[in-house]
VMD Tcl script that builds the backbone (N, CA, C; Angstrom):
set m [mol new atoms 264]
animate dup $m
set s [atomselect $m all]
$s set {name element resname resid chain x y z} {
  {N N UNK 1 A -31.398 -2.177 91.799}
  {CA C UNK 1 A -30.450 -1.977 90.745}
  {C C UNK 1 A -30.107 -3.336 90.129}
  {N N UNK 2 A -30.039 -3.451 88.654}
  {CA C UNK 2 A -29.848 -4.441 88.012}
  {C C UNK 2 A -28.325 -5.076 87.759}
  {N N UNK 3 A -27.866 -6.015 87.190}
  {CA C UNK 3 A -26.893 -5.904 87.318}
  {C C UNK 3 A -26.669 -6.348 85.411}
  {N N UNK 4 A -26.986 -5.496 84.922}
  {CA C UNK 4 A -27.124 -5.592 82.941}
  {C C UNK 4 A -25.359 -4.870 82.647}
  {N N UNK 5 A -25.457 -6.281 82.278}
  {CA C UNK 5 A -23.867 -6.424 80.831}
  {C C UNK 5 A -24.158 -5.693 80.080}
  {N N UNK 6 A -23.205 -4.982 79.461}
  {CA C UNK 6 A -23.043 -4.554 78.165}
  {C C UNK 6 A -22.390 -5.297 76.975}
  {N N UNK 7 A -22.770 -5.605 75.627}
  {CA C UNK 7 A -22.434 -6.098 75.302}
  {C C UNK 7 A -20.852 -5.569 75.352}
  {N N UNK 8 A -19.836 -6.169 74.342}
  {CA C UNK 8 A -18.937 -6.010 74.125}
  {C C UNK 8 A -18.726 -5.280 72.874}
  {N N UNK 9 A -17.748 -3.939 72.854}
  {CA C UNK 9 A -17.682 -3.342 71.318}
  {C C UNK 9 A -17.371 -3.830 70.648}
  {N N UNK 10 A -17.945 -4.296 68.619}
  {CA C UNK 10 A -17.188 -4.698 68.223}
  {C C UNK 10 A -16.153 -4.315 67.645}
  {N N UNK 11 A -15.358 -5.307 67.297}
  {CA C UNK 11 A -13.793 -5.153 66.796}
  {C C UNK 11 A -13.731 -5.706 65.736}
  {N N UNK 12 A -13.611 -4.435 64.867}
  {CA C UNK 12 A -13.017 -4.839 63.271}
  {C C UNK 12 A -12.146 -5.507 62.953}
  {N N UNK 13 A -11.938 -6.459 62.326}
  {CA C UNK 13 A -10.552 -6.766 61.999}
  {C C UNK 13 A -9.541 -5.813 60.875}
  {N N UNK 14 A -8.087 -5.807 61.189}
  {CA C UNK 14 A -7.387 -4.932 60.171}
  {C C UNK 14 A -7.940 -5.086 58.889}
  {N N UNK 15 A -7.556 -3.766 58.470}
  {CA C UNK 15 A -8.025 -3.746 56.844}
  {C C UNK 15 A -9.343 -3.831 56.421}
  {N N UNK 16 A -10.400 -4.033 57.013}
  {CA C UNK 16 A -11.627 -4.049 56.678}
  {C C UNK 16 A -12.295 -2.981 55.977}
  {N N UNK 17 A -12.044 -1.375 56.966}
  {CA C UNK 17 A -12.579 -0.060 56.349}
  {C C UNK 17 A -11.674 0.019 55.089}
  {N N UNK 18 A -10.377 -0.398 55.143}
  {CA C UNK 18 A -9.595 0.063 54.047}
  {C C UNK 18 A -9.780 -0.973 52.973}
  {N N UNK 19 A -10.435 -1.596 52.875}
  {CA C UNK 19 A -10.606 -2.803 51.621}
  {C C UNK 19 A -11.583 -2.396 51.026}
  {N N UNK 20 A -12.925 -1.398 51.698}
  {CA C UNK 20 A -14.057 -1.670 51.075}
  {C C UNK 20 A -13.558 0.100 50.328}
  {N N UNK 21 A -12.817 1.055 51.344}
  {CA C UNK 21 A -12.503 2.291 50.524}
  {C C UNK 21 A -11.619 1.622 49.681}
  {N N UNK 22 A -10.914 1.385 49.498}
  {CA C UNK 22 A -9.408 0.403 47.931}
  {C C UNK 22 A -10.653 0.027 46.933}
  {N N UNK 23 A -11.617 -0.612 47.164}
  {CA C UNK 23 A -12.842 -0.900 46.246}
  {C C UNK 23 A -13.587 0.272 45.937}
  {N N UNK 24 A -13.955 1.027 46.475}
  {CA C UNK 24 A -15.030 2.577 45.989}
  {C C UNK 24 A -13.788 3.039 44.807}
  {N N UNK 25 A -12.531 2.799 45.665}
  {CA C UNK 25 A -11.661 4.006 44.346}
  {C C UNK 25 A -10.905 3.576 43.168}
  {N N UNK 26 A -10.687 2.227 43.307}
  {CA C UNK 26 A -10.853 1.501 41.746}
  {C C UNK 26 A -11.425 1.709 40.979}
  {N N UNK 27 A -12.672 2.270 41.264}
  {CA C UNK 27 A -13.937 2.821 39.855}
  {C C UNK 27 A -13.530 4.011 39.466}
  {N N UNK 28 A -12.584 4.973 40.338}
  {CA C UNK 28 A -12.312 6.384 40.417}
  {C C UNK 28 A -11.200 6.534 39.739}
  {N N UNK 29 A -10.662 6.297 40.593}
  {CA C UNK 29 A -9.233 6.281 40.461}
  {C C UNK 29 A -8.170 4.852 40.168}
  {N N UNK 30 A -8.200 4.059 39.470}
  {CA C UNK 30 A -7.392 2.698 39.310}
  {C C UNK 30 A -6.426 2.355 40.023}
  {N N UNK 31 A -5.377 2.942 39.750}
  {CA C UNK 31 A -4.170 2.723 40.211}
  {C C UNK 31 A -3.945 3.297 41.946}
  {N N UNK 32 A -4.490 4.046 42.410}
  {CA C UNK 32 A -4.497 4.184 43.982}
  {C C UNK 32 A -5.550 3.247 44.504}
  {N N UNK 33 A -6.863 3.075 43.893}
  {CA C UNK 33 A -7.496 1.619 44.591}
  {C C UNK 33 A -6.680 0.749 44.540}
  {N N UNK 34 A -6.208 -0.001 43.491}
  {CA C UNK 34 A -5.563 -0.878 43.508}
  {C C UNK 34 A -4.571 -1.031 44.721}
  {N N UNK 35 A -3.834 0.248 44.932}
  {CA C UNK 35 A -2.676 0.387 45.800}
  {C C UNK 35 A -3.517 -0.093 47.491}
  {N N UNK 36 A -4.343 0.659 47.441}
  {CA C UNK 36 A -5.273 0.672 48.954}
  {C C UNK 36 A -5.789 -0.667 48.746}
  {N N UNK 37 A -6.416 -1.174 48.024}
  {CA C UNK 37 A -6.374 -2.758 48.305}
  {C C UNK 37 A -5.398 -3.548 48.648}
  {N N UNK 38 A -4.846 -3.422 47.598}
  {CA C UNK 38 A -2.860 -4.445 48.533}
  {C C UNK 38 A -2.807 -4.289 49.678}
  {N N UNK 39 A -2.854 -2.812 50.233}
  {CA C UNK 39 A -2.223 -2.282 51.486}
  {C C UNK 39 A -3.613 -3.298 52.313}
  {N N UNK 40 A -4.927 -3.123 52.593}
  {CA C UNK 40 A -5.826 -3.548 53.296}
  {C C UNK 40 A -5.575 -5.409 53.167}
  {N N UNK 41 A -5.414 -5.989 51.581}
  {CA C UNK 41 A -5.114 -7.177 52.013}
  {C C UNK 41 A -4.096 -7.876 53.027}
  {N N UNK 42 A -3.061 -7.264 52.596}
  {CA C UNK 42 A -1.858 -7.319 53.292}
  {C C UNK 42 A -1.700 -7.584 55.013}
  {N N UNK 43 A -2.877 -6.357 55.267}
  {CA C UNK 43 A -2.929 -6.024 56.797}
  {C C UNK 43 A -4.061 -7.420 57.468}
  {N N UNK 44 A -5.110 -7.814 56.320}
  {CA C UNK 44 A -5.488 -8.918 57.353}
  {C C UNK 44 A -5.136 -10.026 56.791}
  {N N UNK 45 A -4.189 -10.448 55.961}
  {CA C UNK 45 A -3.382 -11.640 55.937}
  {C C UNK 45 A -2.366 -12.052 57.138}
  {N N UNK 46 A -2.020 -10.322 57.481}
  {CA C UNK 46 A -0.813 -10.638 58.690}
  {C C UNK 46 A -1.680 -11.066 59.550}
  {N N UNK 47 A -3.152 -9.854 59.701}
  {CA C UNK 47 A -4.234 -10.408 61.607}
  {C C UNK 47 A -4.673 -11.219 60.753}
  {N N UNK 48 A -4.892 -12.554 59.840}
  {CA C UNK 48 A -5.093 -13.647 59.963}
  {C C UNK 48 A -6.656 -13.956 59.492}
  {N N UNK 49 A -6.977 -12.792 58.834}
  {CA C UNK 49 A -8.315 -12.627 58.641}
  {C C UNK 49 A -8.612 -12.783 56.571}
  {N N UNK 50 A -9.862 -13.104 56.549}
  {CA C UNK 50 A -10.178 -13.147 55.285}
  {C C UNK 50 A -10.816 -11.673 54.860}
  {N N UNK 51 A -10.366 -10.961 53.519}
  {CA C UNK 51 A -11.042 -9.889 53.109}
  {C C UNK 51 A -11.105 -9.845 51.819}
  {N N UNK 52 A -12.481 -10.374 51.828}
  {CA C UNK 52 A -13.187 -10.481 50.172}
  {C C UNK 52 A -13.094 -8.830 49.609}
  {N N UNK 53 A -14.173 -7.691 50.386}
  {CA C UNK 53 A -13.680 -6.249 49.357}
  {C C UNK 53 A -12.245 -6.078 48.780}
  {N N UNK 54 A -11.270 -6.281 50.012}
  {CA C UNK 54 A -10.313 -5.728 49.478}
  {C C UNK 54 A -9.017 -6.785 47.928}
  {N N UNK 55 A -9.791 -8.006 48.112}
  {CA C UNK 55 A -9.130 -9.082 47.230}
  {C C UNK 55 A -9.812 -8.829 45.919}
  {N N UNK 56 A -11.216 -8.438 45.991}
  {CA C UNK 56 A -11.952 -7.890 44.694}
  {C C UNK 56 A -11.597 -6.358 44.332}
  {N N UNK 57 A -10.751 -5.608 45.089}
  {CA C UNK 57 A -10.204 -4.739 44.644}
  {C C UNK 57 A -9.304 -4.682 43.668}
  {N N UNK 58 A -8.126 -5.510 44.478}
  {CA C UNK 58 A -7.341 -5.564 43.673}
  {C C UNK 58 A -7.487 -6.521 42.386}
  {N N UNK 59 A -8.370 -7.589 42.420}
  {CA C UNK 59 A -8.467 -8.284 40.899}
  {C C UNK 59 A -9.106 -7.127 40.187}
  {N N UNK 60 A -10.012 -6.223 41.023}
  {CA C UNK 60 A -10.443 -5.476 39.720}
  {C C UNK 60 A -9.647 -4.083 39.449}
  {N N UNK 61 A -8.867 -3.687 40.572}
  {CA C UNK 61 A -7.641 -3.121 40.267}
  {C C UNK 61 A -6.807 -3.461 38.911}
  {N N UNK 62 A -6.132 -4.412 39.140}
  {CA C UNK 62 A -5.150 -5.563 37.912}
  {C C UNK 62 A -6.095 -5.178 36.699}
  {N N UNK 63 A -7.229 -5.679 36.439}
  {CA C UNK 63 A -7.794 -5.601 34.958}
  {C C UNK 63 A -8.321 -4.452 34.722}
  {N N UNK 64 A -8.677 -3.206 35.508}
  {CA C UNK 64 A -8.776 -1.741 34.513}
  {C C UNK 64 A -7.602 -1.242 34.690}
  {N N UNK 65 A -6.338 -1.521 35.844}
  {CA C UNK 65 A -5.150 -1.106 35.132}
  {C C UNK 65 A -4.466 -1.674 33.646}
  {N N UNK 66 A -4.586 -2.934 33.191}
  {CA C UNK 66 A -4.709 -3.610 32.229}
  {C C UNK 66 A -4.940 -3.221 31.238}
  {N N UNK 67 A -6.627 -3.301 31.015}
  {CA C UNK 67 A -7.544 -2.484 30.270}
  {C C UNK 67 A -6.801 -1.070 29.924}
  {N N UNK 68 A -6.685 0.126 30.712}
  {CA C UNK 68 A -6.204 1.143 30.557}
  {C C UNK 68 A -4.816 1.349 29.471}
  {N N UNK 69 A -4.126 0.426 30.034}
  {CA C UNK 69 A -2.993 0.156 29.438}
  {C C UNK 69 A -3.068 -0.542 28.070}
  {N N UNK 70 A -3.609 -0.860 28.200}
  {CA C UNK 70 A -3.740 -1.665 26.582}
  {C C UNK 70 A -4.586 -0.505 25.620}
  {N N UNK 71 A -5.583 0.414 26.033}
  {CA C UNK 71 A -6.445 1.110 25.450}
  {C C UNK 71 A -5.408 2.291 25.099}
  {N N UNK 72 A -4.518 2.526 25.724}
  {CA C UNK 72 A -3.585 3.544 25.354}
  {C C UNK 72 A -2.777 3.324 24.290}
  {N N UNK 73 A -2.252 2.215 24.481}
  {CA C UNK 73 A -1.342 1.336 23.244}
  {C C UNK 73 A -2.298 1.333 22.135}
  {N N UNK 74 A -3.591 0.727 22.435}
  {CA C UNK 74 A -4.076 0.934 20.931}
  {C C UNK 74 A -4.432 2.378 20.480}
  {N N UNK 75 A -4.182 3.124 21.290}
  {CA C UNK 75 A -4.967 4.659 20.828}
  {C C UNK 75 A -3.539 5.709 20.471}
  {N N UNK 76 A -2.489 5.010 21.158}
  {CA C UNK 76 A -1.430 5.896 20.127}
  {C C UNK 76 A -1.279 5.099 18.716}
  {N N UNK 77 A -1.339 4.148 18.992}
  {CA C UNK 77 A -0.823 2.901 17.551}
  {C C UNK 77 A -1.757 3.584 16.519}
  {N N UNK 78 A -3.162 3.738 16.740}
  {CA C UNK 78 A -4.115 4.509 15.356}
  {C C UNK 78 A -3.749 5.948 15.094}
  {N N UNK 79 A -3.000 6.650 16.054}
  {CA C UNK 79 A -2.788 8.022 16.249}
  {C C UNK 79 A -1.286 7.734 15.183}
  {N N UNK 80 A -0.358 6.967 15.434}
  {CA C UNK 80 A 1.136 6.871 15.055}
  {C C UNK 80 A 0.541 6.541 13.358}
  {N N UNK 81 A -0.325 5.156 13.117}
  {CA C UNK 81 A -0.997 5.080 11.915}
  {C C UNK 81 A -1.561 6.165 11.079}
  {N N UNK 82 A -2.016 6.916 11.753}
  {CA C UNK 82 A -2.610 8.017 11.223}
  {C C UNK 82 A -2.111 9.167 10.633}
  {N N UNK 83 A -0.843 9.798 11.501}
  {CA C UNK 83 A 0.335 10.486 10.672}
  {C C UNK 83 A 0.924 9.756 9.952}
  {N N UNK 84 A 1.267 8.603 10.136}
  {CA C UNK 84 A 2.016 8.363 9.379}
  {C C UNK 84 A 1.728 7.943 7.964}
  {N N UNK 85 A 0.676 8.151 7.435}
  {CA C UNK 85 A 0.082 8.174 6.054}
  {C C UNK 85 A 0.499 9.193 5.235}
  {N N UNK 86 A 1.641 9.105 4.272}
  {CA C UNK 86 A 1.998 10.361 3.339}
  {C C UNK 86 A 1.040 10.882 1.877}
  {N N UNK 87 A 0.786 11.535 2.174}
  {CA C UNK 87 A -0.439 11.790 0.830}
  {C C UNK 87 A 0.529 12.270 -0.575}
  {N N UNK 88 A 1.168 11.976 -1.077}
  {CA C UNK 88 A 2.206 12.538 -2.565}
  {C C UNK 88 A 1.370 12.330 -3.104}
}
mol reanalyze $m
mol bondsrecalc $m
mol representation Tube
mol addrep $m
C-alpha cells in the first residue's frame, strides 16, 4: 500500500463565481449586473483578493447604465420636439 497525497481542494477566493455572473448580466440586464458586480467586488476587497471580471463589470455596468440613460433623454427630447410642432 502506497502512501499517495491528495492534492488539496481548491479554494476560490470570495466573489469570484459572482464577478464573472455580475459580467454575463451586464449584457442582459444592466443595472442588476452592475449591482452583482459591486456586491462580488466588495467581497474580495474585504478577502483581500484582486477581481478583474467583477471590476470590468462594473466599469461596464457604469457606461451602458450611462449610455441607456442618456439614449432615453435623447429619445423623449425628439418625441417632446415632435409634438410639440403646431401646424396653423
Amino acid at each position: 500500500m502506497s502512501n499517495l497525497q491528495q492534492a488539496p481542494a481548491g479554494t476560490d477566493y470570495p466573489g469570484k463565481t459572482l464577478g464573472i455572473v455580475g459580467l454575463i448580466l451586464v449584457f442582459f440586464t444592466n443595472i442588476i449586473g452592475l449591482i452583482v458586480s459591486a456586491i462580488a467586488l466588495n467581497q474580495s476587497k474585504q478577502a483581500g483578493y484582486k477581481n478583474t471580471p467583477a471590476k470590468v463589470g462594473v466599469i461596464l455596468g457604469i457606461i451602458f447604465v450611462a449610455l441607456g440613460v442618456l439614449f432615453l433623454i435623447l429619445w423623449f427630447g425628439i418625441f417632446a420636439a415632435a409634438f410639440s410642432v403646431s401646424s396653423y
